[in-house]
C-alpha positions in Angstrom: 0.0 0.0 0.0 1.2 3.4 -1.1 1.5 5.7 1.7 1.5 9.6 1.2 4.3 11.0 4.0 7.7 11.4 1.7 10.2 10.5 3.4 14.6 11.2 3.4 16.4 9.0 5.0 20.2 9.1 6.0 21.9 6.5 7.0 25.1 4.4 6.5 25.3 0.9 8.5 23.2 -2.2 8.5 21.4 -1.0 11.8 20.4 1.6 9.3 20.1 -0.5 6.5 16.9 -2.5 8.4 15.1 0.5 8.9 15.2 1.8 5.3 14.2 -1.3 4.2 11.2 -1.3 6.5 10.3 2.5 5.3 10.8 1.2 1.8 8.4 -2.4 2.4 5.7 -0.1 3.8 4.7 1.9 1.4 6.3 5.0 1.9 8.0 7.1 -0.7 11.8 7.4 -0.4 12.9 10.7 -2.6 16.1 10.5 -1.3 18.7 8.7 0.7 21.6 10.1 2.4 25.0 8.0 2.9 28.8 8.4 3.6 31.0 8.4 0.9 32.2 4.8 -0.4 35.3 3.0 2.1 38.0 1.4 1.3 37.9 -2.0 3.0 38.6 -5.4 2.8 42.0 -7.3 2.1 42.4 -5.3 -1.3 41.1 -2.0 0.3 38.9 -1.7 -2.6 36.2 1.2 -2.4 33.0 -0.2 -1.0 29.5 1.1 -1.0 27.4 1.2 2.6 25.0 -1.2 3.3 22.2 2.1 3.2 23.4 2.6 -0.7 23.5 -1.2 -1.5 19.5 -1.7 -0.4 19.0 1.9 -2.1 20.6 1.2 -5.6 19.2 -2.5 -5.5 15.6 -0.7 -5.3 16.2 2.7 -7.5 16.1 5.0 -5.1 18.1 8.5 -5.5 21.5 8.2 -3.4 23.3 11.6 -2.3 27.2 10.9 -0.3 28.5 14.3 0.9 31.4 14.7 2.7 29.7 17.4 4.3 26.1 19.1 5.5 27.8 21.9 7.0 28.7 25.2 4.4 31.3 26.7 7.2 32.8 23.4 7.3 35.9 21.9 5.3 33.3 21.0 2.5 31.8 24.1 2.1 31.0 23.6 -2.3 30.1 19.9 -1.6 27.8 21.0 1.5 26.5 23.8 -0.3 25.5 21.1 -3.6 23.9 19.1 -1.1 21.7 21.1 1.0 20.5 22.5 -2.2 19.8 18.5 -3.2 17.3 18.8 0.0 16.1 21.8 -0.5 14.7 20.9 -3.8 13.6 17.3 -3.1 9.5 17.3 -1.8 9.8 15.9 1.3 8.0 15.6 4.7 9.9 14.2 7.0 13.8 13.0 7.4 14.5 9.6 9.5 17.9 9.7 10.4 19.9 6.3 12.1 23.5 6.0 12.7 24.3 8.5 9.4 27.9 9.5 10.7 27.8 13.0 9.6 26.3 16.1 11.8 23.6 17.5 10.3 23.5 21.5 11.0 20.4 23.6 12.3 19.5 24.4 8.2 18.9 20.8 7.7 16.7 20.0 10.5 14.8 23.0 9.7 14.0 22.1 5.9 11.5 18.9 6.9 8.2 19.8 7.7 7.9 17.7 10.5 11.5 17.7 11.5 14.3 15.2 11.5 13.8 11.9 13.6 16.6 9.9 14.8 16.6 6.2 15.7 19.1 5.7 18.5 20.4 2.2 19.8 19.8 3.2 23.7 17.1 3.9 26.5 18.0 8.2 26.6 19.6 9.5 28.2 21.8 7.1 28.8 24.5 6.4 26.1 24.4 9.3 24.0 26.9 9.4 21.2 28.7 6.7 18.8 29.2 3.4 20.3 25.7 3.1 22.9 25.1 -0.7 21.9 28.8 -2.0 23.1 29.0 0.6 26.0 25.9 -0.7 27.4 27.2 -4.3 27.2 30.7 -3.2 28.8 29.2 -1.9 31.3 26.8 -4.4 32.5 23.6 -2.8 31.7 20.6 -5.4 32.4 18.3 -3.4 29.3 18.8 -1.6 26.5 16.3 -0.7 23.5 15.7 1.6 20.5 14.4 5.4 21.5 13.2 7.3 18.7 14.3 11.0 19.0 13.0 14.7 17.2 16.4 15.4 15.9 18.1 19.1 17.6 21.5 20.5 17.4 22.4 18.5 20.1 24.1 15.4 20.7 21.8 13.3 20.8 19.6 15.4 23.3 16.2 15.6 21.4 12.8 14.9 22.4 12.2 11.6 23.1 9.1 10.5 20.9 8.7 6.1 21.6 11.0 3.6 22.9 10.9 -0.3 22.9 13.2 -2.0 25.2 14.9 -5.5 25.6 16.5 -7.3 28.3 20.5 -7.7 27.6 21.4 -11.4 27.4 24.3 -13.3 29.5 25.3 -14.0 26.0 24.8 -11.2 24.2 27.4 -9.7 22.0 27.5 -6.3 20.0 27.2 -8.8 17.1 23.6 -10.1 18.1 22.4 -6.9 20.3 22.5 -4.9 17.4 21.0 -7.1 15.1 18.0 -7.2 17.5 18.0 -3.3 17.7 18.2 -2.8 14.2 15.1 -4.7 14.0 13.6 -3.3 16.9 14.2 0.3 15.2 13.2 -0.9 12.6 9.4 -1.8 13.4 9.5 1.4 15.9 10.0 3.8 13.2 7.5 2.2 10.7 4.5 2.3 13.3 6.1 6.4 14.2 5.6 7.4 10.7 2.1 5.8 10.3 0.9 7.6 13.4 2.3 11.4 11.8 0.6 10.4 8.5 -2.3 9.6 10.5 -2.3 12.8 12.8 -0.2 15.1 11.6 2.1 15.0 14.6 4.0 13.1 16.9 3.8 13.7 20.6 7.4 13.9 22.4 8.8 14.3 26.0 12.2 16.1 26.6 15.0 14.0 28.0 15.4 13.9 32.1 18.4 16.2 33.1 19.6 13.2 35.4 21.0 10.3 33.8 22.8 11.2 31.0 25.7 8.9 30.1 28.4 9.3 26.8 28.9 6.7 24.5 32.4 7.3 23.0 33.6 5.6 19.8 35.6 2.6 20.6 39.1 2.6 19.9 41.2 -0.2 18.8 43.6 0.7 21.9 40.7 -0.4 23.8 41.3 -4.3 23.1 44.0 -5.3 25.0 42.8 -7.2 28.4 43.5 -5.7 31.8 44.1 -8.9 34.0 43.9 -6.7 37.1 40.1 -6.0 36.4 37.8 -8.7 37.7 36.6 -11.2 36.0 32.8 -10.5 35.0 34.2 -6.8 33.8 36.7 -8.8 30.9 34.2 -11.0 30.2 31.7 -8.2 29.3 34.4 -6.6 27.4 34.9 -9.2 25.4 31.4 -10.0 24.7 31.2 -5.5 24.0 33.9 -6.1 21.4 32.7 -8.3 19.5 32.7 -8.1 16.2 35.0 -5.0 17.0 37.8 -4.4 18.0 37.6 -8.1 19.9 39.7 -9.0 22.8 43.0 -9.0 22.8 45.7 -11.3 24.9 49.5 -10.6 24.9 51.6 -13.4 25.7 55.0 -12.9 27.5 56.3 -13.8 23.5 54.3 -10.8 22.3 51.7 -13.2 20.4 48.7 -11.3 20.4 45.4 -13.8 20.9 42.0 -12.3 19.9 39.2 -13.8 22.7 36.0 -13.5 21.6 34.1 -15.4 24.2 34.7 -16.0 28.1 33.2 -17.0 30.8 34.0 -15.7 34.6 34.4 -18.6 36.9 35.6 -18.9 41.0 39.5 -19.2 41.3 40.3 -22.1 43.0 43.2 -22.9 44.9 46.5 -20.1 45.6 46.3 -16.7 44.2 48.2 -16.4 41.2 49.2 -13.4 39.8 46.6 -11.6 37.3 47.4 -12.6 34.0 48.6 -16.3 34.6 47.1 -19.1 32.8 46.2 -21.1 35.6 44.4 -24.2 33.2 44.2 -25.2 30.0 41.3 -27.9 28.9 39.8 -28.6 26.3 36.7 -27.3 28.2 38.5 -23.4 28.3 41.7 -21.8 29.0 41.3 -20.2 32.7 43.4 -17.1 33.8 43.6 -15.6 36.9 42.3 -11.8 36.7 41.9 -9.2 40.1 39.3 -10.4 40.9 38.4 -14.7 40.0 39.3 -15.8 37.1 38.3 -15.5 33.4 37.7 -19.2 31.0 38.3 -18.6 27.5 36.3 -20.8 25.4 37.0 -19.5 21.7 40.2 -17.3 20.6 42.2 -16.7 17.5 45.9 -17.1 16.6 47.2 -13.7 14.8 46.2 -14.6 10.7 43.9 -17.5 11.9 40.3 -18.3 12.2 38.0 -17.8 15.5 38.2 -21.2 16.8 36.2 -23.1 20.2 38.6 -23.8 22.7 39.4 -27.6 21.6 40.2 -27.1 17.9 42.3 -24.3 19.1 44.6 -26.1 21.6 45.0 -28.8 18.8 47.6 -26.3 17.1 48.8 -24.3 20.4 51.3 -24.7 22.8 49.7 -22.8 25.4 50.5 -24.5 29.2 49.2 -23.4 32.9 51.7 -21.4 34.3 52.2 -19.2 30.8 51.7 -15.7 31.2 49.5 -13.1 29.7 50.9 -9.3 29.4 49.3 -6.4 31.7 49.0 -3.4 29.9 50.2 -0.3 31.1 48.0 1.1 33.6 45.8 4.1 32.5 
């Protein structure tokens, strides 16, 4: 069924990817769709196109990539081109959902009905770039998809629906997100029914109290702090996954990637953190501040990801081997 709201959407990931193609299975027209520039990646660093342009070529819609919305910015021609692009497109409304680029005051001010934004957390907590591993990292028992009315803020703007969902004991960023995406993904569809329906949506500012940053991870992040207890590495590890993964230094400098632990009750003498104090085919146990962490799937430097057992089959890894501590922060 054709719906009558037009609607812009910007957007570069697959979290964003899932709620275009919801807008698009719906009904409602798409005059436009905003991405970031093609990337290299890959082995060959070959330029590659975002998820948001892939499902937007595959189903003709118009694709825009500016560097830049903002005309006193390092872009200025570029920004200038595309606000212009907006400007003359007939739209309603602009859903926005991890886009990467900041979109100034003149571009939230051209859609009729504003700018929403699908965000990956229960607002205020975990504003900013990275709210779905944060909230992992840091042991949160919920998270959920808020939709927002878009201001110059970060992340600061009304709050117009939510849905939330319980955080799993084995939830990584990997699977949160693709629960979120969908989440968003249905949470924004029934949003823009109900403003084609009454010509508004109803919103609530953010609390004051609360607020919490979500700062980009960083690849410096990885490495494994054997001091920290147990449960706080294991949430790590399950946070950085797919990225930047756990990383394990041995006294050789072989860096392991650990992409799933488990804490468990140190038995017998303290050891210091860092020590392997186990190795089964059942996990890899190392004492950490506070218990101690069992590694059940890791991955050699240029290997695969591998469970525990096929792992040890090619390692030499013995109880009594030590892991590196960082350098304290």
């Amino acid at each position: 069924m054709t719906q009558s709201l037009r609607v812009i959407f910007a957007g570069t990931p697959e979290f964003a990817a899932a709620a275009l193609a919801a807008i698009h299975d719906a009904g409602f027209e798409v005059p436009l769709v905003l991405t970031q520039p093609d990337r290299p990646a890959g082995r060959g660093m070959k330029l590659q196109a975002s998820p948001v342009k892939r499902y937007a070529q595959e189903h003709g819609l118009a694709v825009a990539q500016p560097t830049s919305l903002r005309r006193n910015g390092k872009y200025p021609a570029e920004a200038s081109a595309a606000l212009d692009l907006l400007r003359d497109t007939p739209h309603d409304v602009m859903v926005v959902a991890a886009y990467g680029l900041i979109l100034p005051q003149e571009v939230l001010d051209l859609p009729k009905h504003g700018c929403i934004n699908i965000h990956a957390s229960l607002l205020p907590r975990w504003r900013g770039a990275a709210p779905i591993h944060r909230a992992i990292e840091a042991g949160d028992a919920e998270t959920g998809i808020t939709l927002m009315q878009m201001d110059a803020g970060l992340d600061t703007g009304a709050m117009i629906s939510e849905v939330r969902t319980p955080i799993l004991a084995d939830d990584t960023t990997a699977t949160l997100h693709d629960r979120l995406a969908q989440a968003g993904a249905t949470l924004i569809v029934d949003a823009l029914h109900e403003l084609q329906s009454h010509g508004a949506l109803a919103s609530t500012p953010q609390p004051e109290h609360g607020t919490t940053y979500a700062e980009k991870i960083g690849k410096h992040e990885a490495a494994l702090d054997w001091r920290k207890p147990a449960a706080v590495l294991a949430r790590q590890i399950r946070a950085f996954d797919p990225f930047p993964g756990g990383v394990a230094t041995l006294g050789d400098g072989t860096a392991l990637k650990l992409w799933a632990a488990a804490p468990v009750e140190a038995s017998g003498e303290t050891a210091e953190p860092g020590t392997i104090l186990d190795v089964s085919p059942d996990g890899v146990t190392v004492a950490c501040g506070e218990g101690a962490l069992r590694l059940t799937q890791l991955q050699k430097p240029g290997g695969k990801r591998l469970p525990v057992r096929e792992f040890l089959a090619g390692s030499t890894l013995e109880a009594g081997h030590r892991f590196q501590l960082p350098d304290a922060d």
